[in-house]
Steps between C-alpha positions, in 0.01 A plus 500: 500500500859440554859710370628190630890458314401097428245532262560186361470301836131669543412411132573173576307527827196600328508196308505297800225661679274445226614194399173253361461097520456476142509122324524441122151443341549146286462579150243274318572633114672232296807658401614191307558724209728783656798311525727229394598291789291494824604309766651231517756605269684233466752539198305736293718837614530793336822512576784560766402799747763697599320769706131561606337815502137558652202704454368621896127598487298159436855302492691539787196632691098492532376830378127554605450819257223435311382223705084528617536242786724627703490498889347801536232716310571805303326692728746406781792575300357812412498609910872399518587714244286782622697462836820488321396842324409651813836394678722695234214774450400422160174699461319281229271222528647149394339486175638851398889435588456189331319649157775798527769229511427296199427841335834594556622147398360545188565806449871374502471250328384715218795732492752166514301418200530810283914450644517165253426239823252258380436359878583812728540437903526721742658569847209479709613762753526764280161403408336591833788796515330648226160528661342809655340337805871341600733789455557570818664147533855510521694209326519254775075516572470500134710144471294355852184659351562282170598170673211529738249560235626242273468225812123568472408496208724258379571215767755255433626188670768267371460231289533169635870325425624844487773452725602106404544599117722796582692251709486251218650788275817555765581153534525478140725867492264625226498894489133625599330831358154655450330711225250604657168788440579610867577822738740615780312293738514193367798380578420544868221253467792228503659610859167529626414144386813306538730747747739546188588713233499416177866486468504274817284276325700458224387745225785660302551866506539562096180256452237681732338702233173723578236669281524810710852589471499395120267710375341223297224212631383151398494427237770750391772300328774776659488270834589188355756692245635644879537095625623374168783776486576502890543088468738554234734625757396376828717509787402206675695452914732194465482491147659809405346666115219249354316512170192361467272522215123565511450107365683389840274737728184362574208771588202431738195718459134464538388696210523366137533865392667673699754222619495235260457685146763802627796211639454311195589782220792573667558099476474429868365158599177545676289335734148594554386516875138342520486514901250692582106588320545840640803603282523240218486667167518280179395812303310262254353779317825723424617429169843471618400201743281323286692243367806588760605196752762563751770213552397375859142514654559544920227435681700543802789682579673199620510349163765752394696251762451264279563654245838671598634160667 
């Protein structure tokens, strides 16, 4: 454990050192039905795009949460986060710290409820702050502790054509932002893939909006009410103040729920990211997505190129 002053360079360290060769798993579902237009588009556009916002966890990047054929077994996971326990003394076995977490989770969640949030999030260091077996953790263990853990237990790669549609975007000038269900840590995940922050890479400061500091998670219309009002008024370099409306901001997500259903009551065009079987959600059975079609169907992220150009 380190009281190392650059916290943030060894977050994004950790990322690096357990970094996984993860590639999208084709998805074999016809999804004719959950959008509009699918590729080619030709002339059947929803409409000028003006900005582009992005989902990160099954979007921008390969999550393998939830995923049974990973690399490795469980039970080899399991020894990497015993070792990780024993390196910060944590005196519980890896099934306890992880039942006391999601206790606590829920636990929260419940009070955000009975505070009027219909889709409460928390800040996942306070989380493990809370618990008995970490409190002798100061701040900067607890943040390592909380990157590290999430690396294992939730690997991530990029997605392929990352990098070339996020160029596409900057040769085009459009303003870039996220809404995202994420944590601290996630936007280290970006240096550690690409060397870059996500300002570097072209993300606007006002339009970089995550679940933890809100408050509020997918599908929580408060995010997209945050986008729709910080658009309004978007300061945007070489451009000086911009408004753009939620019907010129198109919204990439992989979940018809949480992405697609949320963007589109706040009027946001939407495009629903069907990339990857690991992380595609058409949410067939939820009466709000039964009959719901988002405007573009993206099978890969390069077809936002297409899109955009």
């Amino acid at each position: 454990m380190s009281s190392n002053p650059s916290i943030s360079d060894q977050i994004v360290d950790i990322h690096r050192s357990n970094a996984q060769q993860l590639e999208p798993i084709p998805v074999n579902e016809d999804l004719g039905d959950r959008a509009r237009f699918a590729p080619p588009f030709g002339k059947s556009a929803a409409g000028p795009i003006e900005a582009l916002v992005f989902d990160i966890y099954g979007t921008l990047v390969i999550s393998a949460s939830g995923d049974i054929s990973l690399g490795e077994d469980n039970r080899s996971r399991e020894h990497r986060i015993a070792r990780l326990l024993d390196e910060y003394d944590v005196d519980a076995a890896p099934g306890e710290i992880s039942a006391a977490m999601k206790a606590a989770i829920l636990a929260d969640h419940e009070a955000g409820r009975k505070r009027g949030i219909e889709y409460p999030e928390v800040d996942i260091r306070r989380i493990w702050a809370g618990l008995n077996e970490l409190s002798h953790l100061n701040d900067d263990d607890i943040a390592l502790f909380a990157t590290e853990y999430e690396t294992l237990v939730n690997p991530v790669a990029p997605m392929p054509g990352f990098a070339e549609v996020l160029e596409c975007a900057r040769r085009r000038r459009l303003p870039m932002g996220i809404v995202s269900n994420a944590q601290f840590y996630t936007p280290a995940m970006f240096e550690a893939f690409l060397d870059q922050s996500l300002l570097s890479l072209g993300f606007h400061p006002d339009l970089m909006i995550f679940s933890y500091q809100e408050g509020h998670g997918k599908p929580s219309l408060h995010l997209y009410e945050v986008l729709a009002r910080r658009l309004s008024s978007l300061e945007h370099p070489g451009h000086g103040f911009a408004s753009i409306s939620p019907e010129r901001c198109l919204y990439v997500g992989n979940d018809m729920l949480k992405d697609v259903w949320a963007a589109a009551q706040m009027g946001f065009q939407t495009a629903f990211f069907a990339g990857d079987r690991r992380s595609c959600r058409p949410r067939r059975d939820d009466p709000r997505c039964e009959n719901l079609q988002a405007d573009y169907l993206l099978h890969t992220l390069e077809d936002i190129c297409d899109l955009i150009s």
